[in-house]
BALOBA-1460 file (C-alpha; in Angstrom, 3 decimals):
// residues 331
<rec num="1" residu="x" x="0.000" y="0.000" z="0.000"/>
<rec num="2" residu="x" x="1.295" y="3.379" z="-0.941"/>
<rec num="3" residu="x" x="1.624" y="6.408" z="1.881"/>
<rec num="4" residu="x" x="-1.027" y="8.218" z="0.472"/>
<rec num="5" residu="x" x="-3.370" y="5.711" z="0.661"/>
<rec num="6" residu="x" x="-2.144" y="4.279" z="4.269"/>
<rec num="7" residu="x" x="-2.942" y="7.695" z="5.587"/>
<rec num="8" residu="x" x="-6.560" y="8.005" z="4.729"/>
<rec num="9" residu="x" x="-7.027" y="4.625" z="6.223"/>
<rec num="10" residu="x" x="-5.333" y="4.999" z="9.512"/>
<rec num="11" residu="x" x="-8.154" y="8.444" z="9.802"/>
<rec num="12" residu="x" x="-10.728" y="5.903" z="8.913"/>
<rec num="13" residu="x" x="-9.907" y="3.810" z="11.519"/>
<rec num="14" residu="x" x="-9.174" y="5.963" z="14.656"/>
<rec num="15" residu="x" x="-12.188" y="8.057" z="13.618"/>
<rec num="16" residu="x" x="-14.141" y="4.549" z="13.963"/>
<rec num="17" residu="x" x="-12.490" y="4.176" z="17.426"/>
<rec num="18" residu="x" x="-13.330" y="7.951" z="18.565"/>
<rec num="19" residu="x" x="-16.872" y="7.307" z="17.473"/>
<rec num="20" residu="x" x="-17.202" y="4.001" z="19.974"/>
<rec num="21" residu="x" x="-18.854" y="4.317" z="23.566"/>
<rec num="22" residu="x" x="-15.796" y="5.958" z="26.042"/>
<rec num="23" residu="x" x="-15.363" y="4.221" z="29.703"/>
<rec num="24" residu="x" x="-14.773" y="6.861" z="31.505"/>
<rec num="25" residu="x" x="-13.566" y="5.614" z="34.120"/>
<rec num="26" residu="x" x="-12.415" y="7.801" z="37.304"/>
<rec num="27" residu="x" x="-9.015" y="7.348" z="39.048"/>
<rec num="28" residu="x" x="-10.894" y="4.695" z="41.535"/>
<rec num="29" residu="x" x="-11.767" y="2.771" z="38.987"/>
<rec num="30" residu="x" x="-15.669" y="4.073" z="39.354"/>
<rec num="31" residu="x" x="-17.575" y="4.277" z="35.856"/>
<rec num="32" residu="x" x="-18.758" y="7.598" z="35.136"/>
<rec num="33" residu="x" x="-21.999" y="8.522" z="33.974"/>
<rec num="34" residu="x" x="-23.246" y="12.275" z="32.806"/>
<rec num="35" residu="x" x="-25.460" y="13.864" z="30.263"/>
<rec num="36" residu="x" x="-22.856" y="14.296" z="27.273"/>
<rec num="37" residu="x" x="-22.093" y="10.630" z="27.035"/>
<rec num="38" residu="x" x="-25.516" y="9.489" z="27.606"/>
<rec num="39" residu="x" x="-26.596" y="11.317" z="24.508"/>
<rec num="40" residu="x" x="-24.053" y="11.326" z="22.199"/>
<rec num="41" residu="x" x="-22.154" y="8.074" z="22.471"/>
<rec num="42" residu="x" x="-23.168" y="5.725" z="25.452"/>
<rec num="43" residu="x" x="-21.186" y="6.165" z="28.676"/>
<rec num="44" residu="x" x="-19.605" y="2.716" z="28.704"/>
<rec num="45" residu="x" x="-19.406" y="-0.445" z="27.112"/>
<rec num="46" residu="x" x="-23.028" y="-2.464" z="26.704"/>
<rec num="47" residu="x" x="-24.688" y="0.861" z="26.410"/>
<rec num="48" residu="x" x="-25.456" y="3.164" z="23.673"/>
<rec num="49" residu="x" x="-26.261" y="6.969" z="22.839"/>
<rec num="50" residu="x" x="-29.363" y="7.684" z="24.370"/>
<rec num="51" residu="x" x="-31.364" y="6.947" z="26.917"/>
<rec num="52" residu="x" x="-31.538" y="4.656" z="28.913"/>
<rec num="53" residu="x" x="-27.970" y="4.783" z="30.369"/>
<rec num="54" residu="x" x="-28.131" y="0.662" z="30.660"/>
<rec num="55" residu="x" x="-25.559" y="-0.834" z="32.866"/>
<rec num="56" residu="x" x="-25.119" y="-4.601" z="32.545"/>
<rec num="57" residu="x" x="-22.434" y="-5.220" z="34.705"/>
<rec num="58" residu="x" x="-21.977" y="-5.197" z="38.179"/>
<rec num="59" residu="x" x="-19.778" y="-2.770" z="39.607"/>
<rec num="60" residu="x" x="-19.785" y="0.736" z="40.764"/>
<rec num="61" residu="x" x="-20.750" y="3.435" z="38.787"/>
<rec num="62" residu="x" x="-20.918" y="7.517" z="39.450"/>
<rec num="63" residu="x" x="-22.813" y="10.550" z="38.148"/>
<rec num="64" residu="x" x="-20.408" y="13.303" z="36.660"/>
<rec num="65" residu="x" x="-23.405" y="15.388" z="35.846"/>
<rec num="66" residu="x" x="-27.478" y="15.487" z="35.826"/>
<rec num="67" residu="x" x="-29.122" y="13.226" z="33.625"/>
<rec num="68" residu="x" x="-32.591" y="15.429" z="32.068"/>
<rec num="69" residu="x" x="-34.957" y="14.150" z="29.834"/>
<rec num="70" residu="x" x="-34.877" y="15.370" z="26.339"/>
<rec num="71" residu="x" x="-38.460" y="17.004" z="25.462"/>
<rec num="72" residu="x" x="-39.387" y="14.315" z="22.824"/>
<rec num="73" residu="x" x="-40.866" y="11.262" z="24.756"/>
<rec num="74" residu="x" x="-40.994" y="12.898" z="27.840"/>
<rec num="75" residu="x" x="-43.041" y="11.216" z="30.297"/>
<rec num="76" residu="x" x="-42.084" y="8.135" z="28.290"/>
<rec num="77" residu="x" x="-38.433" y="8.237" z="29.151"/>
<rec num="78" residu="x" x="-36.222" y="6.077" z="31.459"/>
<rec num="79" residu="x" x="-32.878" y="7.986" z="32.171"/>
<rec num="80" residu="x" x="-31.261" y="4.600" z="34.106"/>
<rec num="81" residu="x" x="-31.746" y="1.501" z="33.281"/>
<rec num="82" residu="x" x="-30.213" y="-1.516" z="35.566"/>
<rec num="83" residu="x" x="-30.159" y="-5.336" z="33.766"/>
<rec num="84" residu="x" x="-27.207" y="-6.521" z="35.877"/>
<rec num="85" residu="x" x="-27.034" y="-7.462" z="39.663"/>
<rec num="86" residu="x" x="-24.958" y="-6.052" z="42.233"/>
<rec num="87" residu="x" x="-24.852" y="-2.631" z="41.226"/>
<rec num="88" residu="x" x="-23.295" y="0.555" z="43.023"/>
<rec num="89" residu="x" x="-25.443" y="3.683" z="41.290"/>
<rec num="90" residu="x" x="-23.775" y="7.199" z="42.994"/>
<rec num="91" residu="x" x="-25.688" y="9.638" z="42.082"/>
<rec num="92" residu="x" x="-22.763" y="12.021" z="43.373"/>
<rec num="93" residu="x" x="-25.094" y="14.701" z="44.509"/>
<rec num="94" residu="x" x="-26.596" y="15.462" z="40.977"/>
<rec num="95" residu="x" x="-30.247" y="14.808" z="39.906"/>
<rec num="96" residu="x" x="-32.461" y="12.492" z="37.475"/>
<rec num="97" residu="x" x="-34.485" y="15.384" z="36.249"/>
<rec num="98" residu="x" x="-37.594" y="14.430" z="34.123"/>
<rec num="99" residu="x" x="-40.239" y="16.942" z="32.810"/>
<rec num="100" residu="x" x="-43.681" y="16.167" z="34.260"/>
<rec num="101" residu="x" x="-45.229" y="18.549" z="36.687"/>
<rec num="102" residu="x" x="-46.505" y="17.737" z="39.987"/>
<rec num="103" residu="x" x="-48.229" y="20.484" z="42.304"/>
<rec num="104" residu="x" x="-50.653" y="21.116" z="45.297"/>
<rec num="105" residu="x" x="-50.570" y="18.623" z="49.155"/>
<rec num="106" residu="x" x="-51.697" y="16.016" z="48.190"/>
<rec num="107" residu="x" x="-49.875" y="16.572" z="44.633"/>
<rec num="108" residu="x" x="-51.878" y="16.658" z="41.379"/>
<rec num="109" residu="x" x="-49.494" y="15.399" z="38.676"/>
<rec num="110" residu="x" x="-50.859" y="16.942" z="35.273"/>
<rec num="111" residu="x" x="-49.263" y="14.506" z="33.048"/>
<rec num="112" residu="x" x="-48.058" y="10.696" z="33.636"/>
<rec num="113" residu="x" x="-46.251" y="7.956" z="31.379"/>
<rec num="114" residu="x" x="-43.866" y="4.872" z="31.657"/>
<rec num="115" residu="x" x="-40.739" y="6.881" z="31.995"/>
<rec num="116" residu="x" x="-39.062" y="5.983" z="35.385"/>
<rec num="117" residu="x" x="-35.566" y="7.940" z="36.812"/>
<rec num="118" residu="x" x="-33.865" y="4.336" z="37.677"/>
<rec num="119" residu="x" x="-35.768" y="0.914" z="36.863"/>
<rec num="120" residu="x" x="-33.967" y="-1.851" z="37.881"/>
<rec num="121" residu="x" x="-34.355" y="-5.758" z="37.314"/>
<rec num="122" residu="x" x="-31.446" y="-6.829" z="38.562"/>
<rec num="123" residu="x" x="-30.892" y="-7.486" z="42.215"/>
<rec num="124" residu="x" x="-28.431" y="-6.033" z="44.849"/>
<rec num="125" residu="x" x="-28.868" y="-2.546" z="43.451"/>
<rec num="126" residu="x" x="-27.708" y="0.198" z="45.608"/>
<rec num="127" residu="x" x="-28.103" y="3.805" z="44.923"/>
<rec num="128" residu="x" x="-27.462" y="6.725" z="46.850"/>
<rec num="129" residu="x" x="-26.847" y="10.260" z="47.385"/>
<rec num="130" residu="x" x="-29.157" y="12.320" z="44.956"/>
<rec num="131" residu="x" x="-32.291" y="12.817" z="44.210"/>
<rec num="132" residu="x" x="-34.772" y="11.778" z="41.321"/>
<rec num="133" residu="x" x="-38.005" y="14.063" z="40.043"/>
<rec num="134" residu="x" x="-40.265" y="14.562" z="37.392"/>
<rec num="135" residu="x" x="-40.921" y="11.387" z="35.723"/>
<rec num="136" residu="x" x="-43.723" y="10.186" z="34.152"/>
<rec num="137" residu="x" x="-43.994" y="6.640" z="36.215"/>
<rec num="138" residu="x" x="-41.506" y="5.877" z="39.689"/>
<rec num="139" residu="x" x="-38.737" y="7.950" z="40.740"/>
<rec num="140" residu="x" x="-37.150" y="4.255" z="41.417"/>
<rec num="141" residu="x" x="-37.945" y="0.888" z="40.745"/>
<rec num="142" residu="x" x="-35.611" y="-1.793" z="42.546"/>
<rec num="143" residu="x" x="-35.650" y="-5.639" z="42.019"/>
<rec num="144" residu="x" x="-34.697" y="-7.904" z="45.280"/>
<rec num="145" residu="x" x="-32.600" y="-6.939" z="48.075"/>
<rec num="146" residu="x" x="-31.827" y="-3.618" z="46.906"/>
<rec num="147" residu="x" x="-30.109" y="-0.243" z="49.144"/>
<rec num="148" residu="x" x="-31.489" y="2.733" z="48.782"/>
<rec num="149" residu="x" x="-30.249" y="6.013" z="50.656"/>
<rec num="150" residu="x" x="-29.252" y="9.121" z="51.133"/>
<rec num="151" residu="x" x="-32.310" y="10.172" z="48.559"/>
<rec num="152" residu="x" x="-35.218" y="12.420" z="47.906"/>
<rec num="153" residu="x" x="-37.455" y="11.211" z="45.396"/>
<rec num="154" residu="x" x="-40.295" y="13.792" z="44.936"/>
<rec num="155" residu="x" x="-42.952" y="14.909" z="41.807"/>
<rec num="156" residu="x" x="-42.725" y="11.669" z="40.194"/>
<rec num="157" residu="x" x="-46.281" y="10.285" z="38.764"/>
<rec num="158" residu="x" x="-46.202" y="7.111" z="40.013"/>
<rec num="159" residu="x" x="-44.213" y="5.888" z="43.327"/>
<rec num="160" residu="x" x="-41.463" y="7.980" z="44.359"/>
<rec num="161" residu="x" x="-39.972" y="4.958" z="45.516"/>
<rec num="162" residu="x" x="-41.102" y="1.226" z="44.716"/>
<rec num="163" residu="x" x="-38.782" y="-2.052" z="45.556"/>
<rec num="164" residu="x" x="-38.739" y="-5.427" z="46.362"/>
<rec num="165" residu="x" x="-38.352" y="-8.259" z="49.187"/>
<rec num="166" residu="x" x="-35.369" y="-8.088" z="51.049"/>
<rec num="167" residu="x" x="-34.652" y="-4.127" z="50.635"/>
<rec num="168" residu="x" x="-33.061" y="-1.483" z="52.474"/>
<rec num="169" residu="x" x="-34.262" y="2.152" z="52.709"/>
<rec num="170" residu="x" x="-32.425" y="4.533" z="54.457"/>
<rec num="171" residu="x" x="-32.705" y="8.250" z="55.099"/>
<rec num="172" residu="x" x="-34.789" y="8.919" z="51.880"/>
<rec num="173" residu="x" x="-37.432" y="11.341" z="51.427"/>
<rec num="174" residu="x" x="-40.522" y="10.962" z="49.467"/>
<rec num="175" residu="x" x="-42.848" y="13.795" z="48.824"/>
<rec num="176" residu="x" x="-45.178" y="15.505" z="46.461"/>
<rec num="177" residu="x" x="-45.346" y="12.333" z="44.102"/>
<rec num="178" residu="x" x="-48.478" y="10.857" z="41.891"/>
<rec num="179" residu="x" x="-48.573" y="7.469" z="43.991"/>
<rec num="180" residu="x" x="-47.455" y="5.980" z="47.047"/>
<rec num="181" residu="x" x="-44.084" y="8.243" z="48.171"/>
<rec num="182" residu="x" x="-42.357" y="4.344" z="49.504"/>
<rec num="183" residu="x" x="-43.792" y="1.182" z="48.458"/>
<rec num="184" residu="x" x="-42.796" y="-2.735" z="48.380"/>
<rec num="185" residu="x" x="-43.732" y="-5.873" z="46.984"/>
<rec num="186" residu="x" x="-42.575" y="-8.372" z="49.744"/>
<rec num="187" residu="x" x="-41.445" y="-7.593" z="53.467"/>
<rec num="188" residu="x" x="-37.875" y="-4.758" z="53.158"/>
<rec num="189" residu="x" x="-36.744" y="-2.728" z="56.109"/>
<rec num="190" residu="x" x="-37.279" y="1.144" z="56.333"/>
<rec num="191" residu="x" x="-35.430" y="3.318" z="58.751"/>
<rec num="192" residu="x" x="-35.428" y="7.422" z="58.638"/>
<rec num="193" residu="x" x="-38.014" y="8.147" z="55.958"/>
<rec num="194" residu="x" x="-40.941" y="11.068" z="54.885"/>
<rec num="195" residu="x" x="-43.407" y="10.867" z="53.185"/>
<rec num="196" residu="x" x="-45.107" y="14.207" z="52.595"/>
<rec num="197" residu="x" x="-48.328" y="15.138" z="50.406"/>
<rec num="198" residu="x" x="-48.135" y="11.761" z="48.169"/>
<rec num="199" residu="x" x="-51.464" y="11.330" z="46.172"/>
<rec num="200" residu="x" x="-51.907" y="7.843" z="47.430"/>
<rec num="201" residu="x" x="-50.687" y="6.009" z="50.494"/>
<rec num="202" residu="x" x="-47.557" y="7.705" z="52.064"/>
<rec num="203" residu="x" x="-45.734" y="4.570" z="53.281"/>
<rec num="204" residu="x" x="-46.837" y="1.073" z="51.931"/>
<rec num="205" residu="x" x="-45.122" y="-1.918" z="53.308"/>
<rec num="206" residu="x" x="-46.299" y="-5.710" z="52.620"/>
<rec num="207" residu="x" x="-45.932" y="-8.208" z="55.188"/>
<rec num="208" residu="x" x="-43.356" y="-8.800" z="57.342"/>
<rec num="209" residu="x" x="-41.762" y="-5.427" z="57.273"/>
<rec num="210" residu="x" x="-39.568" y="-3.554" z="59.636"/>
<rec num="211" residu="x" x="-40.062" y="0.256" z="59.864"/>
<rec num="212" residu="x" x="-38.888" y="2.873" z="62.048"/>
<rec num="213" residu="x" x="-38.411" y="6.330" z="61.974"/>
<rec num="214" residu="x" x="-41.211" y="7.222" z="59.805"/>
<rec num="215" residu="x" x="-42.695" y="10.489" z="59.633"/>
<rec num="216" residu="x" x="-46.252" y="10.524" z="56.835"/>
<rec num="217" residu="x" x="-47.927" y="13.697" z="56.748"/>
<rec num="218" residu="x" x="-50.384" y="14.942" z="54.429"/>
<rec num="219" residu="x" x="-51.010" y="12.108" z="51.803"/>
<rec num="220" residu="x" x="-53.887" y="11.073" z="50.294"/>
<rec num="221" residu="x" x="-54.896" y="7.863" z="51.637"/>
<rec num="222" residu="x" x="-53.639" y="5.794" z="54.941"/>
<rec num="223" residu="x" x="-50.206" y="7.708" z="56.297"/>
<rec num="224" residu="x" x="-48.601" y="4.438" z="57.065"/>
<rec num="225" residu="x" x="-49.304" y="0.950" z="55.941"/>
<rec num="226" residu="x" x="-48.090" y="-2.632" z="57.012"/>
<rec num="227" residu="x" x="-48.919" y="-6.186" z="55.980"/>
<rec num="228" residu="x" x="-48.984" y="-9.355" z="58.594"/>
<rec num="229" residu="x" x="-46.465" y="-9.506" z="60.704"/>
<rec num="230" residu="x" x="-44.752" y="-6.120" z="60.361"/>
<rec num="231" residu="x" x="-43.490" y="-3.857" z="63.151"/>
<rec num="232" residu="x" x="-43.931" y="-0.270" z="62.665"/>
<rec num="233" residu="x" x="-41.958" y="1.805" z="65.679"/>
<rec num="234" residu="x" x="-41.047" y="5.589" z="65.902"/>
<rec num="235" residu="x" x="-43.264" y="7.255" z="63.538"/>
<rec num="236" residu="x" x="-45.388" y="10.043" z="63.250"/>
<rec num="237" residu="x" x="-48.362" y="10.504" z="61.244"/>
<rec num="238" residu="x" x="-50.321" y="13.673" z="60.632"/>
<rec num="239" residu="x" x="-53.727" y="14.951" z="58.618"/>
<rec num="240" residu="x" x="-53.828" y="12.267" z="56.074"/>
<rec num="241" residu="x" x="-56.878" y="11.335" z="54.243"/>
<rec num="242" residu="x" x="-57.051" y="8.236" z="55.550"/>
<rec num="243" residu="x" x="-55.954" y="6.360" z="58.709"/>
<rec num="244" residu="x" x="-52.699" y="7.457" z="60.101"/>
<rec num="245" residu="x" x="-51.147" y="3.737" z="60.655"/>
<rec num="246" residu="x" x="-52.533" y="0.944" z="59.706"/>
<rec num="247" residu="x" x="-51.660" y="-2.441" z="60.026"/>
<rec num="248" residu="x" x="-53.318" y="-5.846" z="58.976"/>
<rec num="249" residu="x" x="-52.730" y="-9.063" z="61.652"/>
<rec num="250" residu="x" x="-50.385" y="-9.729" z="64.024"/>
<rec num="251" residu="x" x="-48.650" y="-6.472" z="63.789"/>
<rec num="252" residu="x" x="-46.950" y="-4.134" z="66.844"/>
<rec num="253" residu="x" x="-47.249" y="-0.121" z="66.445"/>
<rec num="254" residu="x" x="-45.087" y="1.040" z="69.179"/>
<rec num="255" residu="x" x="-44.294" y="4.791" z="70.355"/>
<rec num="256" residu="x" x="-45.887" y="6.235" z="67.047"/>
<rec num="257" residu="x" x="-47.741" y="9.523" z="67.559"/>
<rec num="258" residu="x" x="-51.100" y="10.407" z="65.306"/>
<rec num="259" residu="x" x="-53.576" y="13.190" z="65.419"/>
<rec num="260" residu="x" x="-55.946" y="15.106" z="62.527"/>
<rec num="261" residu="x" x="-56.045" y="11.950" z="60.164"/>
<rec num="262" residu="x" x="-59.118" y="12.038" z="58.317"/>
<rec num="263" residu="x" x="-59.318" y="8.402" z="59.484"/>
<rec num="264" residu="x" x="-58.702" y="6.678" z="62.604"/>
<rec num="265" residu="x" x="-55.461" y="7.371" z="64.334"/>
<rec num="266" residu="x" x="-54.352" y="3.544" z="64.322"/>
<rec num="267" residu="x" x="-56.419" y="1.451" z="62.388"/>
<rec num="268" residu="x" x="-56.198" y="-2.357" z="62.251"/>
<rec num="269" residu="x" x="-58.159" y="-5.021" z="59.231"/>
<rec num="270" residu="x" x="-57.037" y="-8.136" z="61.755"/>
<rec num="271" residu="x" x="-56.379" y="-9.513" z="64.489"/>
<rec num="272" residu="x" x="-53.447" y="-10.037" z="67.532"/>
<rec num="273" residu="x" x="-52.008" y="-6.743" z="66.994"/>
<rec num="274" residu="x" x="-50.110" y="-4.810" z="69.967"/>
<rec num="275" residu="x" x="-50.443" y="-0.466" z="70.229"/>
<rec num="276" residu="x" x="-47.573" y="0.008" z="72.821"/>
<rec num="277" residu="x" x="-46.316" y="3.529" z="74.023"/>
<rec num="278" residu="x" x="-48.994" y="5.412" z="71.161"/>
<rec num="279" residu="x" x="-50.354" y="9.059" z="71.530"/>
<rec num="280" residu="x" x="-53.242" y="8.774" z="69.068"/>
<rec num="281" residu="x" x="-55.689" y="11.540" z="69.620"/>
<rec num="282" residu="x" x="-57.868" y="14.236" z="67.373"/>
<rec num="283" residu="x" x="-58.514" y="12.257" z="64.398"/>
<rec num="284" residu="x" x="-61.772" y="11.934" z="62.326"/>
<rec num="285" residu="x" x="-62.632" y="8.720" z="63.812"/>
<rec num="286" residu="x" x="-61.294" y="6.554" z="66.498"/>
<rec num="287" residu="x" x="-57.432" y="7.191" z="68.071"/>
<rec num="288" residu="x" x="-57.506" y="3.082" z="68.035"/>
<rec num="289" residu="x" x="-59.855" y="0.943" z="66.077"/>
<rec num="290" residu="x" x="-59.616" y="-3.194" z="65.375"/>
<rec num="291" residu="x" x="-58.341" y="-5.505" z="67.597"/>
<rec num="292" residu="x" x="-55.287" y="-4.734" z="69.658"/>
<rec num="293" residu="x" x="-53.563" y="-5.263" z="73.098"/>
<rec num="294" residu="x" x="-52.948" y="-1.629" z="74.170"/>
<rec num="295" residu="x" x="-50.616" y="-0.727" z="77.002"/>
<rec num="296" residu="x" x="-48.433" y="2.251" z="78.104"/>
<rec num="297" residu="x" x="-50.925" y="4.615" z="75.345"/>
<rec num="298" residu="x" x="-52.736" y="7.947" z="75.230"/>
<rec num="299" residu="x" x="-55.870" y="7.087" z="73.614"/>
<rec num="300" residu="x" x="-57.884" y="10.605" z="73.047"/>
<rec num="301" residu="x" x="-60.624" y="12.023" z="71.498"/>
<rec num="302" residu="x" x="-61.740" y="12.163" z="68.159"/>
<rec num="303" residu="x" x="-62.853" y="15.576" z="66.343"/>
<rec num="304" residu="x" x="-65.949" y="13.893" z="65.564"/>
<rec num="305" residu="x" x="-68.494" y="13.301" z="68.355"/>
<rec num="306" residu="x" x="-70.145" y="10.411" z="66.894"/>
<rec num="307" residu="x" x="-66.828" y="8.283" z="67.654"/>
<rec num="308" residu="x" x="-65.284" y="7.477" z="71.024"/>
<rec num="309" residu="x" x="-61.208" y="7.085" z="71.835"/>
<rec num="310" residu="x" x="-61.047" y="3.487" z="70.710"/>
<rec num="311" residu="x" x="-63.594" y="1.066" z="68.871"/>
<rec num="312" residu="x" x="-62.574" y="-2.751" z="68.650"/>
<rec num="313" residu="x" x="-65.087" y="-2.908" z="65.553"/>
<rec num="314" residu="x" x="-67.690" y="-6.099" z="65.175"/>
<rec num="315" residu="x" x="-66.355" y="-9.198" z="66.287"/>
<rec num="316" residu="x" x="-62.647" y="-7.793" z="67.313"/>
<rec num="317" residu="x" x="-61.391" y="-7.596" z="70.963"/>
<rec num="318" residu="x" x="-59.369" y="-4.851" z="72.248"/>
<rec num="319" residu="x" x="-57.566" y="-4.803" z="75.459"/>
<rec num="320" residu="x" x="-56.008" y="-2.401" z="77.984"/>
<rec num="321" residu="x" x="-52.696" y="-4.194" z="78.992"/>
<rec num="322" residu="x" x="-51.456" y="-1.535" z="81.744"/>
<rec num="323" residu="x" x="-50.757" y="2.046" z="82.247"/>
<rec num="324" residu="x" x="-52.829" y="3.922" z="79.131"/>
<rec num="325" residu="x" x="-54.962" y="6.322" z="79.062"/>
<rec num="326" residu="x" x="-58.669" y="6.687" z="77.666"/>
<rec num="327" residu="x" x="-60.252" y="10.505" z="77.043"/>
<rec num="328" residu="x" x="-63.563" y="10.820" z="75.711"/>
<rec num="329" residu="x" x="-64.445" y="7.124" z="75.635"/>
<rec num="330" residu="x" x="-68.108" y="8.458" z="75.336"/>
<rec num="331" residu="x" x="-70.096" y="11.082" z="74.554"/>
């Protein structure tokens, strides 16, 4: 091959190089993620210009910059998608910014799709550190045993937050979004979370769950919900449209304080439940209502006159263990 036509080829071929998805990979060996490479040639290999950002791999990967929806598919748009397990997702401080619009306590979102900030098969996920708004279906969506922390996940139209069995959440905030602000499928752990003027339940947890730390105020529905078996501790839960706590069967609600729910102040569908150390008092209907062992409590009266402190409901027993006490048991 002659020099003048070696040269032209070499072009040809770095220029094919330049054009490939960059790792950009930072000094600790984290992958780096930002707006530019999302859009113009994939961040990394197994992922290509635009969005979704899809990571495949496990490993530990770190926003350089926000990620924002472009304005064509909007509410459609995922910005992160996660197909591989054990996944480390820093979000570095920066934000998954979609477009849609969510306003008013409880929030009215004017416009909803299938776009979600991170939605994520894969299990182990942990992300961290940022926050995620505006998207036209969940903030996040987490497979099994996922970590979630350090967030605030708020005007989203569906959950802000919505995982599976065997999660962590940590020190996350969920306000302001079209759904549920925290919801599971399966029993997870929740420590340190709000839940603020959600259009739907504030806190949903299915059976089995751990929570602690909870402050719902302002939602829609029911502040606080567990499934069978779960053990809600440490919350407070204020003016909802629904009950402030409520559990299923089999359930403890200890040292959680409720008043001005548009529902009762603990509420309970089953049976064998235990209200221990609760202040549960001006609420729309009864400060305790289904069937629960109550000791240690301050049970007192409802805004409505038609309802006393506590009601067991048909067919449910209710019991005062030791030390509460009852205001306005009847009118």
């Amino acid at each position: 091959m002659t020099r003048s036509r070696l040269v032209p080829s070499l072009l040809i071929a770095v220029l094919g190089l330049a054009l490939q998805a960059p790792s950009a990979v930072a000094s600790d060996g984290v992958l780096e993620i930002n707006q530019t490479c999302a859009t113009t040639t994939g961040c990394f290999s197994g992922d290509s210009a635009g969005f979704p950002v899809t990571i495949s791999a496990p490993g530990a990967y770190r926003l350089t910059s926000e990620l924002i929806t472009p304005l064509f598919g909007g509410a459609n748009v995922t910005l992160v998608e996660v197909t591989g397990d054990d996944v480390d997702l820093d979000l570095n401080g920066f934000g998954l910014r979609g477009l849609v619009p969510c306003t008013g306590v409880p929030a009215t979102c004017s416009v909803s799709g299938s776009g979600r900030g991170i939605d994520a098969s894969g299990a182990g996920l942990a992300v961290h550190d940022g926050q995620v708004f505006g998207m036209g279906s969940h903030g996040v969506f987490a497979g099994q045993d996922a970590h979630l922390y350090d967030l605030t996940v708020r005007s989203n139209a569906g959950n802000g937050i919505f995982v599976s069995a065997g999660s962590l959440i940590e020190h996350v905030v969920a306000n302001g979004n079209g759904g549920a602000g925290i919801a599971s499928i399966g029993s997870v752990v929740v420590r340190d979370a709000v839940a603020r003027g959600n259009d739907s339940l504030g806190i949903s947890l299915q059976s089995g769950s751990q929570a602690s730390g909870l402050v719902a105020n302002n939602n829609a529905s029911h502040g606080i919900v567990a499934g069978l078996g779960s053990e809600i501790s440490d919350c407070t839960a204020v003016a909802n449209g629904g009950d402030g706590v409520r559990v299923s069967s089999q359930s403890t609600v200890r040292d959680c304080t409720t008043r001005q729910n548009v529902g009762a102040g603990i509420g309970a569908t089953g049976s064998g439940n235990l209200a221990i150390g609760v202040h549960s008092f001006a609420n729309d209907r009864y400060s305790l209502e289904g069937a629960f062992v109550y000791q240690d409590s301050y049970l007192g009266c409802s805004n409505n006159s038609s309802f006393s402190a506590f009601e067991p409901g048909v067919g449910a027993a209710m019991t005062n263990g030791s030390n509460s006490v009852l205001v306005c048991v009847s009118f």
